[in-house]
Structure formats: C-alpha cells, structure tokens
C-alpha positions in Angstrom: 56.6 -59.9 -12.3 58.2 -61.8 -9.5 56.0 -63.3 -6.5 56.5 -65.4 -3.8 54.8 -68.6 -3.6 54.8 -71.6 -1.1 55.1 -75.0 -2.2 54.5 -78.4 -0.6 54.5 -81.4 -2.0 54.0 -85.4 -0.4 56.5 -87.7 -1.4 55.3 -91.8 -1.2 56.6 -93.4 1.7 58.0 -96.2 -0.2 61.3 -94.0 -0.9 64.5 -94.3 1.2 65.9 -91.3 2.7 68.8 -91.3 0.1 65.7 -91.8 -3.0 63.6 -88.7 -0.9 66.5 -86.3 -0.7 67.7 -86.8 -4.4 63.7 -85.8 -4.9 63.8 -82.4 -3.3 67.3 -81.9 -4.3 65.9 -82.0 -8.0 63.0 -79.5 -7.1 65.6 -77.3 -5.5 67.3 -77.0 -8.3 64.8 -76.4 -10.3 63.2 -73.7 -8.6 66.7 -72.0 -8.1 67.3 -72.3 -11.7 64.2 -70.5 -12.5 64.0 -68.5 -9.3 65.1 -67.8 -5.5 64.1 -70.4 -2.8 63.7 -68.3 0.3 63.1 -70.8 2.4 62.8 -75.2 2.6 61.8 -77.4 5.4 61.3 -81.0 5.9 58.3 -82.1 7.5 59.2 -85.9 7.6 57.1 -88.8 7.6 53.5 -88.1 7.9 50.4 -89.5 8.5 48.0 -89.0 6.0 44.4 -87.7 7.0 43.0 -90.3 3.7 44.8 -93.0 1.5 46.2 -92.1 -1.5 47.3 -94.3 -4.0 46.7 -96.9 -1.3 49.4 -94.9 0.8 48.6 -93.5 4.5 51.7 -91.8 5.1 54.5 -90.0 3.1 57.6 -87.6 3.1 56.3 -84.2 3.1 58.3 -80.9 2.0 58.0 -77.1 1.8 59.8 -74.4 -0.4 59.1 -70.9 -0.3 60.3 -69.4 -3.5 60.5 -66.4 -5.7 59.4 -66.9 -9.2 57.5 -65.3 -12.0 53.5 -66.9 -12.4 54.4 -68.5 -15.6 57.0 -71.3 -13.5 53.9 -72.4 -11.0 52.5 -74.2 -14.1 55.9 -75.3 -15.3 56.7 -76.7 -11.7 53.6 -78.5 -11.3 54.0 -80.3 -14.5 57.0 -81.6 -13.2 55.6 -82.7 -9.9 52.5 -84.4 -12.0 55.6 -86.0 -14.4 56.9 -87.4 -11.1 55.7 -91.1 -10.0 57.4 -90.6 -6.8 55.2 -87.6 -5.6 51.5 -88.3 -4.9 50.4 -84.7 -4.0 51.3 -81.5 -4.0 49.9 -77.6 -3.2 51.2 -74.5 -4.4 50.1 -71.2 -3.3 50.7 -67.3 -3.8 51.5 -65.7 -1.1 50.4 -62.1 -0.2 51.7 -59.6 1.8 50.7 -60.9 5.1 51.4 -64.3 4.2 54.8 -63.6 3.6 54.8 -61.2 7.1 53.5 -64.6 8.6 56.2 -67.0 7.3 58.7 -64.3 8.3 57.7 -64.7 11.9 57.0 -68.3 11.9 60.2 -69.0 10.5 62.1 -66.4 13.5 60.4 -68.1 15.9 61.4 -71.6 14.7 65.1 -70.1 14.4 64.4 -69.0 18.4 63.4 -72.0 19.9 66.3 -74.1 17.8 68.8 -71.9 19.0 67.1 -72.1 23.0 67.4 -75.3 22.1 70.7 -75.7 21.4 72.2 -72.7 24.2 70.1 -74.1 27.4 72.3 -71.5 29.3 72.0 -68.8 27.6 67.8 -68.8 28.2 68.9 -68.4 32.0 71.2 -65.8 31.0 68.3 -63.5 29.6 65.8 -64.3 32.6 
C-alpha cells in the first residue's frame, strides 16, 4: 500500500553548496527509485533552536513522497548511515495533511509568480 509521507532532514553546516546538493540529489534518487517525490523544497541555512553535534545551524530540506511503509525504515537507515546529516523527521501524512500541503504549496506557487509578474497583480485589481 502506497502513502505519502513528508521528509525533512538537517544537513551540517560545514558542507559547501556543491557538497549539500550532491546530498539531496542522492536522497532524490533514492526516493524516486523506490517511489514518487511529489514535492522538494530547500529551506537553506538555518538556525538551530539547540546545538547538535556542537553545530547551531544547518542546511535543511523537505521531500514529499509516495512510497510503500516498508522504505521509511529503509530511508532512515540511510540518513543514520550518513555523517553529513545530523537530523532528520519523517512523517505519514493523512488526508488533510496532504489537503494542507496542496494549498500551502498553491499558495507558495501564487506569491512566486506575483512575484515575478508585478503587473499582472494590477491587472486583476
């Protein structure tokens, strides 16, 4: 049975951006090999709200995905196999989660393209 899940996961701040991108490229991949990523963001640099490792900020990232229950575990044995991320959170999502990240995600879409079209917000007024 296929679900949809949420993933983040804090990358140390030590990495350069070339070292942090090969990182989520590799979780990508993996999650598209074993399932459907609906949707990735990148958070950036962070602060964090308590030291970890002796760390206060990191490179955080987010992947919704499509996968059966028995990847979770296989996913976050990678992540704990991975020096370079320091934590990481994965989550189930139900059917108003998933109605929620819809919306936030067609709102974020909205304001990136009023962004990017000043006029056409005018337009519409």
């Amino acid at each position: 049975m296929v679900k949809q899940y949420e993933t983040v996961f804090i990358a140390t701040p030590v990495l350069s951006e070339a070292q942090m991108k090969e990182a989520v490229a590799k979780y990508v991949n993996f999650i598209k090999e074993n399932g459907e990523v609906v949707y990735e963001e990148d958070w950036g640099l962070r602060q964090l709200a308590y030291p970890i490792q002796h760390k206060t900020t990191g490179f955080y990232y987010l992947i919704e995905f499509k996968a059966t229950p028995e990847f979770v575990a296989t996913l976050e044995t990678q992540y704990r196999r991975d020096e370079r991320i320091i934590r990481y959170l994965t989550v189930s999502l139900d059917k108003d989660a998933v109605a929620y990240a819809e919306k936030r995600r067609a709102n974020k879409a909205a304001k990136a393209q009023a962004a990017a079209d000043p006029a056409q917000e005018t337009v519409n007024e």
